[in-house]
C-alpha positions as CSV (number, residue, x, y, z in Angstrom):
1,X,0.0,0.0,0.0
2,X,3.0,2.1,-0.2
3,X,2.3,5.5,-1.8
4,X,-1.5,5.7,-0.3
5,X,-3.6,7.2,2.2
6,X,-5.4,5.4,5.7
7,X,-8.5,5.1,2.8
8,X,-8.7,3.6,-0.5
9,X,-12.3,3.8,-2.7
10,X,-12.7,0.8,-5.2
11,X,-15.0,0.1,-7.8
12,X,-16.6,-2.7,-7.1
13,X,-17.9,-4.8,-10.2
14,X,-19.3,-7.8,-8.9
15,X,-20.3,-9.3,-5.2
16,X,-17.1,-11.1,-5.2
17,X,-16.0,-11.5,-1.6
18,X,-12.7,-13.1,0.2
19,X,-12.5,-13.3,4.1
20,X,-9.3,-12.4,5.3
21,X,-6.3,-13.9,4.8
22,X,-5.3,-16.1,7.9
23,X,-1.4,-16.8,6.5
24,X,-1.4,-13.5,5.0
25,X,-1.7,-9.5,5.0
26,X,-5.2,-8.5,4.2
27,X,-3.6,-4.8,2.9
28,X,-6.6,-3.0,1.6
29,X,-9.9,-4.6,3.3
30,X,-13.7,-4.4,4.1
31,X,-14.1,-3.8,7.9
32,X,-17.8,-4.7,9.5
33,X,-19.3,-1.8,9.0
34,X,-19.2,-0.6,4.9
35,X,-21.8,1.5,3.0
36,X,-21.0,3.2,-0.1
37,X,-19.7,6.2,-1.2
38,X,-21.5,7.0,-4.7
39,X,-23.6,4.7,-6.6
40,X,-25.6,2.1,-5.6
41,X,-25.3,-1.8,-4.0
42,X,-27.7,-4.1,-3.0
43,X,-28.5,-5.1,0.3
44,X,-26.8,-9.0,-0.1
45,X,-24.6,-7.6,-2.1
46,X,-23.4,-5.0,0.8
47,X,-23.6,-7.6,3.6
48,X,-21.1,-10.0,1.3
49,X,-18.6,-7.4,1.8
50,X,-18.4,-7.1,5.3
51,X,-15.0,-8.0,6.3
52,X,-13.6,-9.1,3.3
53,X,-10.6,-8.3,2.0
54,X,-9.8,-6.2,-1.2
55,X,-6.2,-6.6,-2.0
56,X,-4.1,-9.4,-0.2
57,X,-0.8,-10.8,0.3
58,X,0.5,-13.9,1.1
59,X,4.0,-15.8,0.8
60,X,3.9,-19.6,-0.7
61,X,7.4,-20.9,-0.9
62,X,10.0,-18.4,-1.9
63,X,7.8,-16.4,-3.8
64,X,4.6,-13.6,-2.6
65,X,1.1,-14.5,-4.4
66,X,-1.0,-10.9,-5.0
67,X,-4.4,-10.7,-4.8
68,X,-6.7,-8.3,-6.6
69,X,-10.2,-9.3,-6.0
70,X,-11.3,-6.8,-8.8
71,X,-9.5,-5.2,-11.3
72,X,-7.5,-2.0,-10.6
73,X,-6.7,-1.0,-13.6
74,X,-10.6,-1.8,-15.1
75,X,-10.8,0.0,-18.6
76,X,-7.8,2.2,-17.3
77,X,-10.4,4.8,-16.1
78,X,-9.8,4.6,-12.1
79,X,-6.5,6.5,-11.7
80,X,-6.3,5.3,-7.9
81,X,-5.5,1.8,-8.9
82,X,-2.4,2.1,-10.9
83,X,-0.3,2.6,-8.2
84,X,-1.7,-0.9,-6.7
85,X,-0.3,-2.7,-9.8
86,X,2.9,-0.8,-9.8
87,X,3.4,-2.0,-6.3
88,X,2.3,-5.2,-6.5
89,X,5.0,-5.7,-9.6
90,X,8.1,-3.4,-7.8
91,X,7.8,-4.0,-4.4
């Protein structure tokens, strides 16, 4: 998360949900209590989210797996999630 603030706003394009990561760093995450910023969500969809992770870490072997549960870099529009990728490939 190097390079951002305490808060990050995603754009979430599905109800795709991930609890935390127990082996892991859950770096940008969901906590209980979620409502949204602009634009709508459903009420399941909402409750899904609930502590759930958005962008994880987690070290298998000698190597770090990345996890983007939705794309940062969707139709290159969200200028906020470039710097994700350029971390997750530099650091």
């Amino acid at each position: 998360a190097f390079g951002y603030d305490k808060n990050y706003f995603t754009l979430k394009l599905s109800g795709n949900a991930y609890s935390y990561l127990e082996k892991g760093h859950n770096v940008a995450y969901f906590k209980k209590n979620i409502s949204t910023v602009n634009g709508f969500a459903g009420s399941k969809a909402l409750e899904k989210q609930k502590e759930s992770f958005v962008f994880g870490t987690e070290y298998i072997g000698r190597g770090q797996v990345i996890y983007f549960v939705d794309n940062p870099l969707f139709r290159a529009f969200w200028e906020n999630g470039k710097l994700w990728v350029v971390n997750a490939v530099f650091f």
